[in-house]
C-alpha positions as CSV (number, residue, x, y, z in Angstrom):
1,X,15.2,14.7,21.1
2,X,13.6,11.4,20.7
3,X,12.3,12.5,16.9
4,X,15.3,13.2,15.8
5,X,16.9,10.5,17.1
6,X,14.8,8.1,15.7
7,X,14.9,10.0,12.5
8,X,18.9,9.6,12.3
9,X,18.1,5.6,13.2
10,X,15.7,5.1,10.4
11,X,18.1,6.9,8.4
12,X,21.3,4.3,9.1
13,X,18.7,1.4,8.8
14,X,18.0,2.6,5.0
15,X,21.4,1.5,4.6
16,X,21.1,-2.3,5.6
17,X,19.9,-5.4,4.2
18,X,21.8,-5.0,1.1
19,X,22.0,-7.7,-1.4
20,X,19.0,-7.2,-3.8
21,X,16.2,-4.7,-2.7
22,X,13.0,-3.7,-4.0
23,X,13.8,0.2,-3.5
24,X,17.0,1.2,-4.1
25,X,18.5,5.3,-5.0
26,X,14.7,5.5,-5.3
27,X,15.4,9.2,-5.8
28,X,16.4,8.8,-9.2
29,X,12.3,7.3,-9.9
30,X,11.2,11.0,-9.2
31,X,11.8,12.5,-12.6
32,X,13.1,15.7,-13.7
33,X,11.4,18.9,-15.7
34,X,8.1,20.1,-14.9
35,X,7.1,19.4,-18.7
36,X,7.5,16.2,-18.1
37,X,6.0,15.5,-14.9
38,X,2.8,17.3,-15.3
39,X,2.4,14.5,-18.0
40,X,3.2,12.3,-15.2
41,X,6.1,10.8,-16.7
42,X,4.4,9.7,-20.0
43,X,7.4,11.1,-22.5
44,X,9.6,8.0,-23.1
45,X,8.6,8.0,-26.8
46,X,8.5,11.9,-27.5
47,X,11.4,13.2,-25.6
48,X,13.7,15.2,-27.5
49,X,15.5,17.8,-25.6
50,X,18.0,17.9,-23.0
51,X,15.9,16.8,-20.6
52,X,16.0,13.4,-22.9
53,X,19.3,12.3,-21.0
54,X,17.1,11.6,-18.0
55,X,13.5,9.7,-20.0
56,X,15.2,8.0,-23.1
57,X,19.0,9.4,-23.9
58,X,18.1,8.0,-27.5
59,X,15.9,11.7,-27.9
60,X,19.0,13.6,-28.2
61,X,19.3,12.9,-31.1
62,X,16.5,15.6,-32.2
63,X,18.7,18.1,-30.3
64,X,19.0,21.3,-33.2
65,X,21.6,23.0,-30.8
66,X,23.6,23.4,-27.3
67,X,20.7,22.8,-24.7
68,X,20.4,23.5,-20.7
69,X,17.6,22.5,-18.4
70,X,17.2,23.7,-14.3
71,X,14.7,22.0,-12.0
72,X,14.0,22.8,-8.4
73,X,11.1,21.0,-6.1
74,X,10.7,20.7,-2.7
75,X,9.1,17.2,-1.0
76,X,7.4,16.6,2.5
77,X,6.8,20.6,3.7
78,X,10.3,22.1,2.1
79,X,11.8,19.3,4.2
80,X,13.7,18.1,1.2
81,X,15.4,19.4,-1.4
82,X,15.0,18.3,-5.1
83,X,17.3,19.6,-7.7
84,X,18.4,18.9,-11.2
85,X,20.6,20.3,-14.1
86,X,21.7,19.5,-17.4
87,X,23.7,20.5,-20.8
88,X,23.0,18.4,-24.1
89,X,24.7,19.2,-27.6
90,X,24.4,17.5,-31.0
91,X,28.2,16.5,-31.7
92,X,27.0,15.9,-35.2
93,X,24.2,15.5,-37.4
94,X,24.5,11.8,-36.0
95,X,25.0,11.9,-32.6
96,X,24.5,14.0,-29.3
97,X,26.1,14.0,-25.9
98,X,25.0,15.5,-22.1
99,X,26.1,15.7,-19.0
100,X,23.4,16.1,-15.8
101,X,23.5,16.0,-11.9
102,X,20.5,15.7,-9.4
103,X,20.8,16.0,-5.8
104,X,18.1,14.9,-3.3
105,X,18.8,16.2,0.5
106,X,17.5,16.9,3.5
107,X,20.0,19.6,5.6
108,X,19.8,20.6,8.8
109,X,19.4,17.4,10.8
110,X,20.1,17.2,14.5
111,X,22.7,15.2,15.4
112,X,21.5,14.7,19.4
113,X,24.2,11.1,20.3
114,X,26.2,13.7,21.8
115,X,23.3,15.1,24.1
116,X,24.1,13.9,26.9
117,X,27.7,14.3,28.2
118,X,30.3,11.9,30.2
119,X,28.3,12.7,33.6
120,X,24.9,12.7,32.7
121,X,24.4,16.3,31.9
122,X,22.2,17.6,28.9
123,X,24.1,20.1,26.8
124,X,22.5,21.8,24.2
125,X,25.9,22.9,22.9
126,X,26.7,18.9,21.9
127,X,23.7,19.1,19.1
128,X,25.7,19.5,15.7
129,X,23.6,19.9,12.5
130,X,24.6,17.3,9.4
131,X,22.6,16.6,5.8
132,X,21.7,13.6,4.3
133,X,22.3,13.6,0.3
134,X,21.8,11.5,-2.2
135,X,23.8,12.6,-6.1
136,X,23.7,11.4,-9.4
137,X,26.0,12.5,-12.4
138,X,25.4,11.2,-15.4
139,X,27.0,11.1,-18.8
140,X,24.9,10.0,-21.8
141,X,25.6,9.3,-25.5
142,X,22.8,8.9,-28.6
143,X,23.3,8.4,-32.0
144,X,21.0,7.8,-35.5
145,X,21.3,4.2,-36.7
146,X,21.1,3.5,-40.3
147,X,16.8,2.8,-40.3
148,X,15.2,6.3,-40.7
149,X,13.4,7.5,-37.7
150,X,15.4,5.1,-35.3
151,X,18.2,6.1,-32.8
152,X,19.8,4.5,-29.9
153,X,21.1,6.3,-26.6
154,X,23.1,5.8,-23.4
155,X,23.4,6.7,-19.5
156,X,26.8,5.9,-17.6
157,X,25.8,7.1,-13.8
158,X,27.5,7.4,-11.0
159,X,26.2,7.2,-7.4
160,X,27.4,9.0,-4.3
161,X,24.9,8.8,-1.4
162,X,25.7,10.4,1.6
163,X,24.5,11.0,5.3
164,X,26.8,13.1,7.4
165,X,30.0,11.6,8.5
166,X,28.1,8.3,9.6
167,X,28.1,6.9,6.4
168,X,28.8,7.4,2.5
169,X,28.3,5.0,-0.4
170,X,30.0,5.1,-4.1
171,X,27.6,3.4,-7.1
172,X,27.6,2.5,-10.7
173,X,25.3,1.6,-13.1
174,X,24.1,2.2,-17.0
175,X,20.5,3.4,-18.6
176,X,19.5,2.2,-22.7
177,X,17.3,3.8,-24.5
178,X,15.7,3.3,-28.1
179,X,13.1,6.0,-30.0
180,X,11.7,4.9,-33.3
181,X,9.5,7.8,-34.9
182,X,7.4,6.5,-37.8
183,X,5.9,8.7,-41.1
184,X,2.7,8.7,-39.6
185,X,3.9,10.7,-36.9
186,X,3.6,7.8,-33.8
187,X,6.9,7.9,-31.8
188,X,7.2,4.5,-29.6
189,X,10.5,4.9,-27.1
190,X,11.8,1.9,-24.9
191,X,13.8,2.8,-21.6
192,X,15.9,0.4,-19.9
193,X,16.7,1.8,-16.4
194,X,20.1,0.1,-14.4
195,X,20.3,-2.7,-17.7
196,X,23.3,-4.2,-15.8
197,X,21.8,-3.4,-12.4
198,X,23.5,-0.7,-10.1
199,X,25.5,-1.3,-7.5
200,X,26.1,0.9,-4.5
201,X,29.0,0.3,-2.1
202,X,28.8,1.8,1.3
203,X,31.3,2.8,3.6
204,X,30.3,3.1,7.7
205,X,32.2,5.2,10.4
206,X,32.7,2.5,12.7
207,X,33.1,5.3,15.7
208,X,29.9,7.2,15.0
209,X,28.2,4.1,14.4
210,X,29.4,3.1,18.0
211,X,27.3,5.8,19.4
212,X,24.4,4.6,18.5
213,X,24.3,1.0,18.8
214,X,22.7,0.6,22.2
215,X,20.4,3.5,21.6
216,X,17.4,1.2,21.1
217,X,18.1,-1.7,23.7
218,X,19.2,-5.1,21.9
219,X,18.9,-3.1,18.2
220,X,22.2,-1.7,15.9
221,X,23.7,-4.5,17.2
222,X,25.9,-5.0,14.3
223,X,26.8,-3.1,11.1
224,X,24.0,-3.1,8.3
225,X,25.2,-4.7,4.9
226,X,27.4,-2.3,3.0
227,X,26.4,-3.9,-0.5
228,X,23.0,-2.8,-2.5
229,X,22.1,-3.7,-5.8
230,X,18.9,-1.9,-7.7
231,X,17.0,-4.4,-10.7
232,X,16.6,-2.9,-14.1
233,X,13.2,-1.3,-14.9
234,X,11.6,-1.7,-18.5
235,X,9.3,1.4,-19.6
236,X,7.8,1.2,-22.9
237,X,5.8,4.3,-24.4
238,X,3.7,5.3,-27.6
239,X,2.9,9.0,-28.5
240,X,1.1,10.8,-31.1
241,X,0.7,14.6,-32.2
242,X,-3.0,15.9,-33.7
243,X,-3.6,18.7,-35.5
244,X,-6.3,20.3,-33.5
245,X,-6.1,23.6,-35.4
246,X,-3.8,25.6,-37.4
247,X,-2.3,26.9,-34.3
248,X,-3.6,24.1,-31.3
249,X,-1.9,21.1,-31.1
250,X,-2.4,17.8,-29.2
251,X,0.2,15.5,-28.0
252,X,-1.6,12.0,-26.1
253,X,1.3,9.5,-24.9
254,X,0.9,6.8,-22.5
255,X,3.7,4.2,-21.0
256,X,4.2,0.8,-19.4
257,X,6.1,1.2,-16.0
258,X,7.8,-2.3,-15.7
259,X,9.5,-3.3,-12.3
260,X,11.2,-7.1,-11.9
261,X,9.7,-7.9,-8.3
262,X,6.2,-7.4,-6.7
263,X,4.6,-4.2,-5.6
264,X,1.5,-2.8,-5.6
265,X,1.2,-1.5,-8.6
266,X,-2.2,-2.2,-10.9
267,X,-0.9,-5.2,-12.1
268,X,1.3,-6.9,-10.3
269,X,2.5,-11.1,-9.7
270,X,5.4,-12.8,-7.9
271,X,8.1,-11.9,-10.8
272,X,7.3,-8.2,-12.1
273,X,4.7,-5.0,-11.6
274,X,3.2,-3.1,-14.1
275,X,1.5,0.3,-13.7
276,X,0.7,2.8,-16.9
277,X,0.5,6.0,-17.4
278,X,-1.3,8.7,-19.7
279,X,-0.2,12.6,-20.7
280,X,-1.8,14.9,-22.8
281,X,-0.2,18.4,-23.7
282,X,-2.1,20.8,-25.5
283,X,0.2,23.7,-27.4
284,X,-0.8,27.1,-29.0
285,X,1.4,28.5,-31.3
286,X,4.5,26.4,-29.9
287,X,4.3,28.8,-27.0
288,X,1.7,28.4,-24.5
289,X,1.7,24.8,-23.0
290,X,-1.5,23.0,-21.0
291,X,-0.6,19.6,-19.6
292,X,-2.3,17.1,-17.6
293,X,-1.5,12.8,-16.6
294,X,-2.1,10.4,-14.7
295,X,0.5,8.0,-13.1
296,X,1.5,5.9,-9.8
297,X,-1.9,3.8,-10.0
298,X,-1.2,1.3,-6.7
299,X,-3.6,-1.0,-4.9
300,X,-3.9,0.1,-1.3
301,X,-4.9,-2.0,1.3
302,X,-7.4,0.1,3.5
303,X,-8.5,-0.3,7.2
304,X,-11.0,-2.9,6.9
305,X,-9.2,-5.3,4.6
306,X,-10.2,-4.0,1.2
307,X,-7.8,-2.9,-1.6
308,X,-8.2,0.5,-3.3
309,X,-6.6,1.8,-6.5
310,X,-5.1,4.8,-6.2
311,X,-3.6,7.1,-8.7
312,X,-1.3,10.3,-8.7
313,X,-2.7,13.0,-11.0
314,X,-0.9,15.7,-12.2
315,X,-1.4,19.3,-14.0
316,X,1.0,21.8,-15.9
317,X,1.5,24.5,-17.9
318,X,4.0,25.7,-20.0
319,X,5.3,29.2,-21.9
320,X,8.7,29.6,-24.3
321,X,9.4,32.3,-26.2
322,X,12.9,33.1,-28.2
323,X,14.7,30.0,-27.2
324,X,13.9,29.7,-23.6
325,X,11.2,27.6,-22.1
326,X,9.6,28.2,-18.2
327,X,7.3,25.1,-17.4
328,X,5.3,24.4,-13.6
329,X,3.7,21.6,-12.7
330,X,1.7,20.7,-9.7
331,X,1.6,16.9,-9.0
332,X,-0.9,14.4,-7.0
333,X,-3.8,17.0,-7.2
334,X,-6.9,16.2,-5.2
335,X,-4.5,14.2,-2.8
336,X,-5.7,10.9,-4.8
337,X,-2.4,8.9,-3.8
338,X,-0.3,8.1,-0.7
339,X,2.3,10.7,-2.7
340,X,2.1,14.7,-0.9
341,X,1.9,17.1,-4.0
342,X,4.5,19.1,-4.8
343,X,4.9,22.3,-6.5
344,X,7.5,21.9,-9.3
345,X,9.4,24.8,-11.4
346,X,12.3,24.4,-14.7
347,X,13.7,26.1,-17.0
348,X,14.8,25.4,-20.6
349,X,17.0,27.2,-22.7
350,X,18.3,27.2,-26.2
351,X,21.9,28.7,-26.3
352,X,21.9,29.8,-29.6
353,X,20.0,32.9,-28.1
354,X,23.2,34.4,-27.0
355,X,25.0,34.1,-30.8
356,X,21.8,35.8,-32.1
């Protein structure tokens, strides 16, 4: 009872100290498509499919035709629930558009402040179940400008965050993304995540909230701030394709993960964090896919005082055939991070398959 109570606590907490914070709807930093992530995350400059409305909205502007793209992964034991889907179409030979949604959630929580009734008694009947679910929808727009090989693109998002009837939050914010792809094959792609900063407004059930404030003795006191506000994030990525054979090909891409406040990334001061990443994908035939990367490279502080640097590695593979593309990736293999590995699936497909 005590676990799940302290569970639900940690859970309102999340929604304090408002103002400006260092992790804010961190849920939309996890990344969608297995392609991508078993490159871990290295595709801002090569993305060009509808999976491009979440890495760089400028790649949709390669789109050939109407596009979908379904993700499903499950974080910390199948505790959480990771989801994500998508629709992209070229409007023109110009410009593209796509709508996506992703839902992070964990269900099923115990609800135990009603445990204990008016005299005392422990009723097992009291315990109700709730989820607590975090939603983005986004809207994107990328067009062609007038330079050959350069294209700009767009993400309008809204926010809704919500955990059981205790508490629910509405938020706003906008993504920019540019892709330049030179004739001598390098592709560089700059991603500007929250440009205008996000903002997330949250809205607290004063009565539930009332059942837990003297829970913890002389804590919950009063209402957490109902105001957050996430800093922009810079990523800036190269890539390049080699001709390993007739039929092999090798695509090497790396990118600068740029945060405005101090972590502990690899490189990190007072005013911003810096932490790369590399991905490699090796295709046969444009239909068998082997992908490996390497991201999340933090300095840990161990027992005895030292700092470590840790890094997230991640492996995938890939198979399409006809239109419609099936890609896994297992992340953080060897357990060299703080990050549990994950198991993630998505699917890709062309519709033009069904006016064949």
């Amino acid at each position: 009872m005590k676990k799940h109570l302290s569970y639900f606590l940690f859970l309102i907490s999340c929604v304090g100290f408002a103002q400006t914070r260092k992790y804010s709807n961190e849920f939309l930093n996890i990344g969608v498509d297995a392609a991508s992530l078993g490159m871990a995350n290295s595709v801002i400059a090569q993305t060009g499919d509808v999976n491009s409305a979440y890495w760089n909205p400028a790649g949709l502007t390669q789109l050939k035709d109407k596009q979908v793209g379904l993700m499903h992964a499950s974080y910390f034991a199948n505790i959480a629930q990771y989801d994500y889907a998508a629709f992209a179409m070229p409007v023109d030979e110009q410009s593209a558009v796509a709508l996506s949604v992703i839902r992070f959630g964990v269900d099923d929580i115990m609800n135990t402040t009603e445990l204990i009734d008016q005299n005392g008694n422990i009723d097992y009947n009291r315990i109700k179940l709730f989820s607590t679910a975090d939603y983005a929808f986004t809207a994107s727009y990328a067009r062609k400008l007038s330079v050959e090989g350069l294209s700009i693109g767009a993400n309008a998002k809204v926010v809704r965050r919500i955990i059981g009837d205790f508490a629910k939050s509405w938020g706003f914010g906008f993504d920019l993304g540019v892709q330049y792809h030179s004739p001598s094959n390098w592709k560089f792609g700059v991603m500007v995540r929250d440009i205008t900063t996000t903002y997330n407004t949250w809205s607290i059930n004063q009565k539930e909230y009332d059942k837990i404030k003297d829970a913890v003795e002389g804590q919950n006191q009063t209402l957490p701030e109902t105001t957050e506000i996430t800093l922009p994030k810079f990523q800036i990525g190269a890539s390049k394709d080699f001709a390993l054979s007739e039929k092999m090909r090798l695509t090497a891409a790396a990118v600068l993960h740029t945060e405005f406040y101090e972590t502990n990334a690899l490189i990190s001061s007072g005013g911003f964090s810096i932490q790369p990443s590399l991905g490699f994908e090796v295709g046969y035939t444009e239909m068998v896919f082997l992908r490996a990367g390497m991201g999340n490279f933090q300095n840990e502080l161990q027992i005895d005082g030292k700092e470590k640097v840790t890094f997230q590695p991640n492996i995938g593979l890939g198979f399409k055939y006809k239109g419609i593309q099936i890609d896994y990736a297992l992340t953080d293999i060897g357990d060299q991070s703080a990050a549990l590995y994950s198991n993630i699936f998505s699917l890709k497909m062309d519709l033009s398959i069904f006016s064949k």
